[in-house]
N, C-alpha and C positions, 0 to 999 in steps of 0.2 A: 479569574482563573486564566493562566497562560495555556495556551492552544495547541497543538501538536500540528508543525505542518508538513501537509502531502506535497510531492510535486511530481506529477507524471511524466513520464516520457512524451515527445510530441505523436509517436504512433497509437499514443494512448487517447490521448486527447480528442481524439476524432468520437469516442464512446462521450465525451464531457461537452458538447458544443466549445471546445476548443479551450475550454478549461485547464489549465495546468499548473497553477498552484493556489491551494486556499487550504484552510484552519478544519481541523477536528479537534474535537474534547482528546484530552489523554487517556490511559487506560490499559487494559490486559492488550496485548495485537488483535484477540479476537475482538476486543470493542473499537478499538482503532477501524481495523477492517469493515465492520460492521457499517461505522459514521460515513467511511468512505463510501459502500457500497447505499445505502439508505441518500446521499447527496445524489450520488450517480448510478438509477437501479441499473444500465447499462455496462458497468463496469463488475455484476455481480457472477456473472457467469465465466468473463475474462481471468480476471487475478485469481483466484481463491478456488479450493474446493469446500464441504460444508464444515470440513473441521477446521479453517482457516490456513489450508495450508497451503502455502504459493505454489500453481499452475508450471508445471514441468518449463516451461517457455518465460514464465515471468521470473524476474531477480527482485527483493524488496530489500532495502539496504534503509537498517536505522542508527543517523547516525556513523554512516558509514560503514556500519557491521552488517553483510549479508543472513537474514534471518533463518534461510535455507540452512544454515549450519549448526546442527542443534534445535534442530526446530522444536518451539515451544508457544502454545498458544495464548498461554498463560504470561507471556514474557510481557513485563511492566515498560509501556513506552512511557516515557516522565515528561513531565510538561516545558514544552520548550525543544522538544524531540524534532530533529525534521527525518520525516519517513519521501527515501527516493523510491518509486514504482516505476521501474523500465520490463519492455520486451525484450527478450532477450536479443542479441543480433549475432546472426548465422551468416556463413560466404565464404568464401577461401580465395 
């Protein structure tokens, strides 16, 4: 089965022992999220709330398509997906 990959941000990574890109199963985003959070439980209170839905401050881009837009938890990441997780970035 082809993999779905994550890559976080480097502000993220401090939650992953410096982890920032490896393989989840594909799946609805809630199961996506889920694999992520279940790898890294430190990254479970950061990105997500419990209906899967990205953190006012996080951006999750699959693919390129920010998920924020439409948000659906049920939306089908396909195998082969790469999911970006960045903090958002503030400053003027």
């Amino acid at each position: 089965m082809v993999s779905t990959t994550i890559t976080l941000s480097t502000a993220l990574a401090r939650f992953t022992n410096g982890e920032k890109q490896f393989n989840v199963p594909p799946g609805s985003f809630a199961d996506v999220m889920n694999h992520v959070h279940a790898r890294h439980p430190l990254l479970r209170d950061k990105l997500t709330d419990s209906g899967a839905r990205p953190l006012p401050f996080i951006n999750i881009f699959i693919n390129g398509e920010n998920v924020r837009h439409g948000f659906d938890p049920d939306l089908v990441v396909e195998p082969g997906a790469e999911v970006l997780i960045m903090s958002a970035v503030a400053g003027g």
